[in-house]
OpenMM code with the backbone's topology and positions (N, CA, C; nanometers):
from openmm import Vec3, app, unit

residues = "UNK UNK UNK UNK UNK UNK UNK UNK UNK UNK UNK UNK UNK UNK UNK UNK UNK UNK UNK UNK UNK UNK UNK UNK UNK UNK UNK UNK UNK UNK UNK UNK UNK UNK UNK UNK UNK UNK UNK UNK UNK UNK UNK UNK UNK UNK UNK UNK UNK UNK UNK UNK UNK UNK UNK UNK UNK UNK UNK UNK UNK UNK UNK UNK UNK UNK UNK UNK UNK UNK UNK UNK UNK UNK UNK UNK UNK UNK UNK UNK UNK UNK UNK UNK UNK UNK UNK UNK UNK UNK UNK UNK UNK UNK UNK UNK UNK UNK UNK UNK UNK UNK UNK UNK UNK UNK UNK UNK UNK UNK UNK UNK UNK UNK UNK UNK UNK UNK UNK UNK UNK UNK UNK UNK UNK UNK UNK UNK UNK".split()
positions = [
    Vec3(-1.2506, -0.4756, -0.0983),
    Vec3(-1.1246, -0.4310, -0.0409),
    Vec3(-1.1356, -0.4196, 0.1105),
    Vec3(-1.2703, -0.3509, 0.1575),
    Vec3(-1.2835, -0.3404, 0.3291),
    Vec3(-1.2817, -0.4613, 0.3768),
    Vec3(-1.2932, -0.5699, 0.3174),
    Vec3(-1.2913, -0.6995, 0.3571),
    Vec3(-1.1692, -0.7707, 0.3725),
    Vec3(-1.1076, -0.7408, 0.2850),
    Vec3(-0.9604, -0.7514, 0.2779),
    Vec3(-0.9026, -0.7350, 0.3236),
    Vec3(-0.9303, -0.5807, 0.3788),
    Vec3(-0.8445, -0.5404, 0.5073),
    Vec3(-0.8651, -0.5856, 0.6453),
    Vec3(-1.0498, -0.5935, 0.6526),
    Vec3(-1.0609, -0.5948, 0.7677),
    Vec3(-0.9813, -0.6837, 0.8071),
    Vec3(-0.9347, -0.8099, 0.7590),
    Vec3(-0.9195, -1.0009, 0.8250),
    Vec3(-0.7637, -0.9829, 0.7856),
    Vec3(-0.6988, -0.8590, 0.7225),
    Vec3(-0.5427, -0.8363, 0.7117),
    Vec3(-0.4702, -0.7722, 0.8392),
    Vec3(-0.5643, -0.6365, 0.8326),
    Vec3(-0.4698, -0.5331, 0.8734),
    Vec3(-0.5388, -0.5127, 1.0267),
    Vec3(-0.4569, -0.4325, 1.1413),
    Vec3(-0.5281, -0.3713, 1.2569),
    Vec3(-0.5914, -0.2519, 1.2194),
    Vec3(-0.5337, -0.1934, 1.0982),
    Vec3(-0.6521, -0.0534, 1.1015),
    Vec3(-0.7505, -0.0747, 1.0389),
    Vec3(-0.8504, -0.0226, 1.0728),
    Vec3(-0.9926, -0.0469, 1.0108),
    Vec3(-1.0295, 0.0877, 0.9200),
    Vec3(-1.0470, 0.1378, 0.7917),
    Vec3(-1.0450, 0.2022, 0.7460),
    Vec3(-1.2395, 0.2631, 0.6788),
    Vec3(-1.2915, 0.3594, 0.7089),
    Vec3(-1.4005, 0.3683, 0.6821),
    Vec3(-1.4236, 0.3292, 0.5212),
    Vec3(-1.5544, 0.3273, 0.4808),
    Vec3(-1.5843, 0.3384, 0.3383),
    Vec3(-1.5366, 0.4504, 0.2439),
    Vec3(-1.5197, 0.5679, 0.3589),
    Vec3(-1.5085, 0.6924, 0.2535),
    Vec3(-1.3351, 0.6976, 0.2051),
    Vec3(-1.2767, 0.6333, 0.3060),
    Vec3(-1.1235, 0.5852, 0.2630),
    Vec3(-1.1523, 0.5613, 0.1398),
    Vec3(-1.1770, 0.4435, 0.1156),
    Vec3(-1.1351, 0.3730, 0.0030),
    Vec3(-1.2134, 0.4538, -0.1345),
    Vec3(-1.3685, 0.5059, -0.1350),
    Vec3(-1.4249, 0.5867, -0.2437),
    Vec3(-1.2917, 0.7331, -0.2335),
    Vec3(-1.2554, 0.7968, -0.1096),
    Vec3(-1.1640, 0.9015, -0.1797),
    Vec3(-1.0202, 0.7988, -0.2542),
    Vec3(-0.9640, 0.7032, -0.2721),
    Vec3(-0.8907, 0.6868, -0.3236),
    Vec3(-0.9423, 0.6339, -0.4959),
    Vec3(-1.0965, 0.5811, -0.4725),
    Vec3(-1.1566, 0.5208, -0.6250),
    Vec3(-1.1623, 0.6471, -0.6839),
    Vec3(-1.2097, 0.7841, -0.6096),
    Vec3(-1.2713, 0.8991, -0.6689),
    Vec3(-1.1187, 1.0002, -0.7333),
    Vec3(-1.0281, 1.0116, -0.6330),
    Vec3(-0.9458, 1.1092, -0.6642),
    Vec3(-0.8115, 0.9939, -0.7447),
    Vec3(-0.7808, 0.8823, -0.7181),
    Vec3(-0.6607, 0.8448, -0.7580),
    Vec3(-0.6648, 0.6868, -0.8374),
    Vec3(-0.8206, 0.6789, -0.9073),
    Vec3(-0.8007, 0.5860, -1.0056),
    Vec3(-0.7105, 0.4749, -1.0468),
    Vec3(-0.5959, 0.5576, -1.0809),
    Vec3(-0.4855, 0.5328, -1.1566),
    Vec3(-0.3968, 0.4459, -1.0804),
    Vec3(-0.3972, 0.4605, -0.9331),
    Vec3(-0.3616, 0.4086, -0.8359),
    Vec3(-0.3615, 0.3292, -0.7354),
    Vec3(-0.4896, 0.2242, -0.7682),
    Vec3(-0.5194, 0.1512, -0.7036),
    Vec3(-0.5519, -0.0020, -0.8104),
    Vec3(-0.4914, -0.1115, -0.7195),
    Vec3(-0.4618, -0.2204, -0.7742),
    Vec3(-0.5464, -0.3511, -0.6752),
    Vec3(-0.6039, -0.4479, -0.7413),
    Vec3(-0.6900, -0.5698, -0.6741),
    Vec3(-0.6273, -0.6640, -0.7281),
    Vec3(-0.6024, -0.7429, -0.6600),
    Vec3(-0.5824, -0.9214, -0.7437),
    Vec3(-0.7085, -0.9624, -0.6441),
    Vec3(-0.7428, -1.0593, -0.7642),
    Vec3(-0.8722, -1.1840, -0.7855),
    Vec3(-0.8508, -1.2480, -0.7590),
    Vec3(-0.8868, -1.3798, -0.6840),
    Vec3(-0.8979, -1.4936, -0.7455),
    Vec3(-1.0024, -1.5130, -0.8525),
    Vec3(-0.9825, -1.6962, -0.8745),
    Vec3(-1.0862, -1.7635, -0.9763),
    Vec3(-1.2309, -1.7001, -0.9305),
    Vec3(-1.2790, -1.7248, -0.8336),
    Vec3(-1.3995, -1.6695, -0.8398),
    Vec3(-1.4788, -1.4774, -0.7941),
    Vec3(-1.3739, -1.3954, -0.8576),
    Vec3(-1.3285, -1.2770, -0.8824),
    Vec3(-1.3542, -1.2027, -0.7157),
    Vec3(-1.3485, -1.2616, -0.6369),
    Vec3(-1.3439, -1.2453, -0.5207),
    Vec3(-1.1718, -1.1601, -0.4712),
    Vec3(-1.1640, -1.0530, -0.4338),
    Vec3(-1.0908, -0.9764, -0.3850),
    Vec3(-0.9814, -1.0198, -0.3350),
    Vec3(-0.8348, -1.1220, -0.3275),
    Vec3(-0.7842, -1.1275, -0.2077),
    Vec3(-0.6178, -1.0427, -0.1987),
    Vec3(-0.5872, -0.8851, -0.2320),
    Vec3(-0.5158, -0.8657, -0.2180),
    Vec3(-0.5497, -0.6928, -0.3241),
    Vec3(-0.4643, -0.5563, -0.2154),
    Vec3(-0.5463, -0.4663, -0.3120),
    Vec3(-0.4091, -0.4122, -0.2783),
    Vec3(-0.3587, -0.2385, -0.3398),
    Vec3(-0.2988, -0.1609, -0.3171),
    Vec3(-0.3586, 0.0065, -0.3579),
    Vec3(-0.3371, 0.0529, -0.2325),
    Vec3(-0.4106, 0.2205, -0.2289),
    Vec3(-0.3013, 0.3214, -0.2344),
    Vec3(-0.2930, 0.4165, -0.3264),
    Vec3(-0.1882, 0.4649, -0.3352),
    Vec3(-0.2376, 0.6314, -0.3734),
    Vec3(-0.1473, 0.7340, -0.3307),
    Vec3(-0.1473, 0.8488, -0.4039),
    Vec3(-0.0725, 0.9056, -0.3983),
    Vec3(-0.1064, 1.0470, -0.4973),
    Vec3(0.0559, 1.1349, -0.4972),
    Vec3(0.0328, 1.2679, -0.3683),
    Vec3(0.1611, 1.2801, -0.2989),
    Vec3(0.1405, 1.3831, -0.1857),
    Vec3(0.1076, 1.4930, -0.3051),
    Vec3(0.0057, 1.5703, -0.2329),
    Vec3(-0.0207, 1.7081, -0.3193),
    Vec3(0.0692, 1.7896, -0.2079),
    Vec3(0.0625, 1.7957, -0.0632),
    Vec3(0.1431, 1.9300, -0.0261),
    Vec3(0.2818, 1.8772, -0.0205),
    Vec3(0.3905, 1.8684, -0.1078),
    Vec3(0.4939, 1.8354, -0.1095),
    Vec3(0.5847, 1.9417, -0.2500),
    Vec3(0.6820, 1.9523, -0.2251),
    Vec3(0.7431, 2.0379, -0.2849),
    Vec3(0.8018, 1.9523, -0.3942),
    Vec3(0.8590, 1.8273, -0.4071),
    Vec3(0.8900, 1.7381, -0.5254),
    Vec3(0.7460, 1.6258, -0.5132),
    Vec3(0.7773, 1.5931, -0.6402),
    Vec3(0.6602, 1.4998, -0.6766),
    Vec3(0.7171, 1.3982, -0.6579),
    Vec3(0.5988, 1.3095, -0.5359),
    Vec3(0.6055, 1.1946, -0.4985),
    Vec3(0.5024, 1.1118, -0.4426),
    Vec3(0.5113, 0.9614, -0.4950),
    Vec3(0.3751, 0.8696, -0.4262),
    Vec3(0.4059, 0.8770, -0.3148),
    Vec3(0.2867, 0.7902, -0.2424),
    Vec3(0.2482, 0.7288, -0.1251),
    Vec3(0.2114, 0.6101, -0.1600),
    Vec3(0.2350, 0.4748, -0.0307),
    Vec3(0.1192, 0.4235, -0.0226),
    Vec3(0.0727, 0.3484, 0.0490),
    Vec3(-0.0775, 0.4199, 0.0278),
    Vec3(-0.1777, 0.4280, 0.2009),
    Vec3(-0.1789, 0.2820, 0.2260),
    Vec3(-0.1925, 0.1729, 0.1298),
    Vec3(-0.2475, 0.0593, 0.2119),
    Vec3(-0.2162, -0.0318, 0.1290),
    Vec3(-0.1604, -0.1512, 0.1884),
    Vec3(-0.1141, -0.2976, 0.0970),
    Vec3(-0.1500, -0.3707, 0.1897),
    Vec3(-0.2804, -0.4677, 0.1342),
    Vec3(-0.2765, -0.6243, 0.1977),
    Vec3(-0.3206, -0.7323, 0.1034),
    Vec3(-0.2697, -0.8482, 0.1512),
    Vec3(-0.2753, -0.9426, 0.0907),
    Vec3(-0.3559, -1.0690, 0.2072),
    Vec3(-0.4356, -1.1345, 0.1509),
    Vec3(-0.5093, -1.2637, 0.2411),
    Vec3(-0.4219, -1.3271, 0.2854),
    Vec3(-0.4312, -1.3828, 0.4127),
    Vec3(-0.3077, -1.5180, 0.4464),
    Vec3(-0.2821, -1.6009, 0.3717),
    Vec3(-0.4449, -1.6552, 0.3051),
    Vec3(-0.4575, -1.7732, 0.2105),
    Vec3(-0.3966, -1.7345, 0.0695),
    Vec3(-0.3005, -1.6184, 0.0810),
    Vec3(-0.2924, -1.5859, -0.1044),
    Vec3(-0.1815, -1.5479, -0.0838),
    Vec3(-0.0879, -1.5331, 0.0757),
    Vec3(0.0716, -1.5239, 0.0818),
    Vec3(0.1624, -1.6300, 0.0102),
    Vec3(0.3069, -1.5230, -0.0117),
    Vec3(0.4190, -1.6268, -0.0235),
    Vec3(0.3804, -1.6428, -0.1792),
    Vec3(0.2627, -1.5839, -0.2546),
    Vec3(0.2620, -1.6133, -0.4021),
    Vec3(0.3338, -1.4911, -0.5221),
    Vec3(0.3736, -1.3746, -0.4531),
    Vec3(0.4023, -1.2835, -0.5128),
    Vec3(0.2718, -1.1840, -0.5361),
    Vec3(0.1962, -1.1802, -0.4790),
    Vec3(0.1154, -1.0720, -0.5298),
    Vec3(0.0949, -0.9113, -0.4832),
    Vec3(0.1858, -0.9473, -0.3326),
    Vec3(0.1905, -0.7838, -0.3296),
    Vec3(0.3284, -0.7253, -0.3617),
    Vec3(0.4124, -0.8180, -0.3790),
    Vec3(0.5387, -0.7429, -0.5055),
    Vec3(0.4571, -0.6901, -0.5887),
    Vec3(0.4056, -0.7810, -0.6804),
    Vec3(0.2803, -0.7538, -0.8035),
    Vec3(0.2067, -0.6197, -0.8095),
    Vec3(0.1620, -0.5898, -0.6940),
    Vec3(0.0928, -0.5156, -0.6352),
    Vec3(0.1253, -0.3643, -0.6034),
    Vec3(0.2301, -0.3975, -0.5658),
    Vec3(0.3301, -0.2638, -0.5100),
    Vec3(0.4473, -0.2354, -0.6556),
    Vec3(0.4655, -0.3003, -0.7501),
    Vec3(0.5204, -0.2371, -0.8514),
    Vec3(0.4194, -0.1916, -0.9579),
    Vec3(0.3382, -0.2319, -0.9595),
    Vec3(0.1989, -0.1807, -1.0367),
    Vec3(0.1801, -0.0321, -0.9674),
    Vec3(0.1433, -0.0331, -0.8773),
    Vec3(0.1272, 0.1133, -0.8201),
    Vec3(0.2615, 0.2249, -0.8406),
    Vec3(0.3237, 0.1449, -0.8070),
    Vec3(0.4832, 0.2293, -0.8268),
    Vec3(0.5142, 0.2380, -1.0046),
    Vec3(0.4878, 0.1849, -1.0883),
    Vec3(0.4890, 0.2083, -1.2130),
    Vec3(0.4142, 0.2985, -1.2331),
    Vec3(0.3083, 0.2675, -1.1923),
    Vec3(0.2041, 0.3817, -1.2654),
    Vec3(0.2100, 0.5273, -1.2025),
    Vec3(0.2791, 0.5744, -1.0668),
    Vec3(0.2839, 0.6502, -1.0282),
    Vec3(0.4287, 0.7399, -1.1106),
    Vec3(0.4599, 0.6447, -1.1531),
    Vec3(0.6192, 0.7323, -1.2199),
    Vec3(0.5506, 0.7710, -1.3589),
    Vec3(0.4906, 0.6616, -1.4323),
    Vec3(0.4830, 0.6717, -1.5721),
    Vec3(0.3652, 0.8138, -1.6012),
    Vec3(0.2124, 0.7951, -1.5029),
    Vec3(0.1245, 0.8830, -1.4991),
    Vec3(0.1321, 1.0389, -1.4355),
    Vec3(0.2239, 0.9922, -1.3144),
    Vec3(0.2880, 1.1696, -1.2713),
    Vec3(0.4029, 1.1777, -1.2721),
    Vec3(0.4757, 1.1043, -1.2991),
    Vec3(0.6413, 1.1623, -1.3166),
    Vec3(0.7010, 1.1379, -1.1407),
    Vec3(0.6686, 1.0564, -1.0988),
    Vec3(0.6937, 1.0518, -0.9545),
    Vec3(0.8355, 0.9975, -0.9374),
    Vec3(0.9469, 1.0890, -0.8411),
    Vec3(1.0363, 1.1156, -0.8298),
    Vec3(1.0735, 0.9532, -0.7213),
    Vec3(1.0007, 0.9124, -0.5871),
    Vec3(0.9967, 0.8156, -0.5354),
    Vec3(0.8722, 0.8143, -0.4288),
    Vec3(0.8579, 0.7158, -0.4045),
    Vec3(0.7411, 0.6169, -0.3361),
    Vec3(0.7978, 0.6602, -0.1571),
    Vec3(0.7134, 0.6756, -0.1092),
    Vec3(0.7018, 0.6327, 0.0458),
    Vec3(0.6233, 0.5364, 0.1224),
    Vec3(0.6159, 0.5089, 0.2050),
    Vec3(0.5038, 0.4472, 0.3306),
    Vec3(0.5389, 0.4494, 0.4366),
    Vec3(0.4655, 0.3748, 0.4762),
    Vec3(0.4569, 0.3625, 0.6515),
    Vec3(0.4866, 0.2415, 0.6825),
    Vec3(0.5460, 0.1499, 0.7414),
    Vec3(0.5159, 0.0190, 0.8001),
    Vec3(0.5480, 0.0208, 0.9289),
    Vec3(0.4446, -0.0645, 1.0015),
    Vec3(0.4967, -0.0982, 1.1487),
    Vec3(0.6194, -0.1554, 1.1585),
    Vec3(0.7465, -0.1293, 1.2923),
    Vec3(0.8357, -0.1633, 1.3431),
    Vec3(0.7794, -0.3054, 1.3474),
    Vec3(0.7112, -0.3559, 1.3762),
    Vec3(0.7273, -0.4746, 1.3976),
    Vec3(0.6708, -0.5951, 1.2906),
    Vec3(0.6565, -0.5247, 1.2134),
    Vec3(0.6338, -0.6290, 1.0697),
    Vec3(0.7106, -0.6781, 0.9974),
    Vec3(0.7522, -0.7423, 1.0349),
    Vec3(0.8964, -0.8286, 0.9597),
    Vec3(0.8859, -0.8807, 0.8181),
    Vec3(0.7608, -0.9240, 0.8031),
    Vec3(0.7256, -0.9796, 0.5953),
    Vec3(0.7141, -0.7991, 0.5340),
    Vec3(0.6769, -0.7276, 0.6445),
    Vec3(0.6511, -0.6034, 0.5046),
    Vec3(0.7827, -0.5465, 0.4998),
    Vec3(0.8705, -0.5628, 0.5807),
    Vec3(1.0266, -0.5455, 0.6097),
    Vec3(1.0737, -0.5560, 0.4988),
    Vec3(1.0836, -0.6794, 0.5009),
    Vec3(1.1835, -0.7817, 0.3895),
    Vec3(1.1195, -0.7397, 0.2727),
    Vec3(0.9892, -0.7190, 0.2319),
    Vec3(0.9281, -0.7278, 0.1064),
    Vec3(0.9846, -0.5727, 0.0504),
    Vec3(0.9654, -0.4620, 0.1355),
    Vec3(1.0137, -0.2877, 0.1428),
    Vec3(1.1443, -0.3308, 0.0684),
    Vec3(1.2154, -0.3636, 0.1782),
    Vec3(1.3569, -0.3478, 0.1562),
    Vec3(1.4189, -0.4515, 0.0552),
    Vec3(1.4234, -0.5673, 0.0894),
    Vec3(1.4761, -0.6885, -0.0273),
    Vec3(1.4459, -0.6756, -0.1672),
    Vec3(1.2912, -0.6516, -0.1714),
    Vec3(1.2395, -0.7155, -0.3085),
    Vec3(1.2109, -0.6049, -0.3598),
    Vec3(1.1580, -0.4753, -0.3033),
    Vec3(1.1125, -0.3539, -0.3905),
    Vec3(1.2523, -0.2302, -0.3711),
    Vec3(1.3294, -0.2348, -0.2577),
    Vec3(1.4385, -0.1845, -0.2712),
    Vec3(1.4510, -0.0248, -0.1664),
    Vec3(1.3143, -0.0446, -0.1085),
    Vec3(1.2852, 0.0814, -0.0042),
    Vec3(1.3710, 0.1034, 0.0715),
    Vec3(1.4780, 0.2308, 0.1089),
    Vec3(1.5216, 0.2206, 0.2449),
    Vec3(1.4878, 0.2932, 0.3812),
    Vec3(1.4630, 0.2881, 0.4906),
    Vec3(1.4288, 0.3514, 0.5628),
    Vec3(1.4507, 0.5125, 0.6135),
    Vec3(1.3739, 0.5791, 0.5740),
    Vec3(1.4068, 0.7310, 0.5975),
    Vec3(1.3656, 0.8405, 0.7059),
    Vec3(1.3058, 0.7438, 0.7739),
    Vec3(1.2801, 0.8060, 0.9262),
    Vec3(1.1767, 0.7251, 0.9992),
    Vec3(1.1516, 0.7344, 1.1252),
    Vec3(1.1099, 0.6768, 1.1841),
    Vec3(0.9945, 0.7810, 1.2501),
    Vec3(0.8940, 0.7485, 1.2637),
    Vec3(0.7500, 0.8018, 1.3472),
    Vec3(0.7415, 0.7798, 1.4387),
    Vec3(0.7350, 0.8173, 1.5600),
    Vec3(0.6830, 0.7593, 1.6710),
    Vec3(0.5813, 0.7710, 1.7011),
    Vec3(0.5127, 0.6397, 1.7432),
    Vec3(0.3151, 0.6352, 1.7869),
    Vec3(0.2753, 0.6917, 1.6780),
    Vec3(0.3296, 0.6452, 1.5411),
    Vec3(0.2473, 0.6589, 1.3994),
    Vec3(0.0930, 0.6119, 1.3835),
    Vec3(0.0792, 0.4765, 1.4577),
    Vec3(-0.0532, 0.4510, 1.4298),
    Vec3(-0.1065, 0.4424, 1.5664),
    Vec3(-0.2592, 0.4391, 1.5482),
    Vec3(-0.3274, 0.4659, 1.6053),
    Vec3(-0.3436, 0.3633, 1.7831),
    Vec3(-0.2705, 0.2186, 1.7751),
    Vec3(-0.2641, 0.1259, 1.8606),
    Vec3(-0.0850, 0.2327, 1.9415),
    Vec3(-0.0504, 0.3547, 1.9002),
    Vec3(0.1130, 0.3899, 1.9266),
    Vec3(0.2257, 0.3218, 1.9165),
    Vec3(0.1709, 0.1927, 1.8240),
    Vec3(0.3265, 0.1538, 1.7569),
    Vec3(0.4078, 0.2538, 1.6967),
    Vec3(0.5476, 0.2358, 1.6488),
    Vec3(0.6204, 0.2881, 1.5541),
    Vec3(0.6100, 0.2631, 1.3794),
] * unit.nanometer
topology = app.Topology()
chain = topology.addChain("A")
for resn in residues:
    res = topology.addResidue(resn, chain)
    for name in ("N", "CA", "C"):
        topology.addAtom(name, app.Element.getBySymbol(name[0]), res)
């Protein structure tokens, strides 16, 4: 998965990221394979504990360049979102995406049905939105 990200995403996420999401939220995390069971596309997800209604998150979606445009982080992101309703009763899903990501845009909004509910400023760590 750190591999995955690294050559996806700008944030670089330590090891202990990803073991607290294997350790505490199981249930919630999703890989597509390829043929030679090699990693190219994961989803990290959990439920906010300090929140007053029950609801996912989720921390991290990438997919390889070489494995875009096939459907797998729809795939990806309703797998997590299923299992977060069916296993905790989760009321709705959040995330984060950069202002300036236009495929995770369209994918949020078009295909999974997200709408925008506020905006962060200097959310991540480069002070994008």
């Amino acid at each position: 998965m750190q591999a995955c990200n690294l050559r996806c995403l700008p944030e670089n996420y330590q090891m202990k990221y990803y073991l607290y999401h294997m350790l505490s939220w199981p249930q919630l995390l999703y890989v597509a394979e390829d043929y030679d069971k090699k990693i190219v596309g994961y989803v990290l997800a959990k439920m906010e504990e300090d929140s007053s209604e029950v609801h996912g998150h989720i921390t991290s979606l990438s997919v390889l360049r070489s494995h875009r445009k096939l459907g797998l982080a729809s795939k990806l992101m309703r797998a997590a979102m299923a299992a977060m309703e069916e296993t905790f009763g989760s009321e709705h899903v959040s995330l984060h995406v950069r202002v300036t990501n236009r495929a995770a845009f369209t994918l949020y909004s078009e295909n999974l049905g997200f709408e925008i509910n506020d905006i962060e400023h200097k959310y991540y760590a480069d002070k994008e939105d």
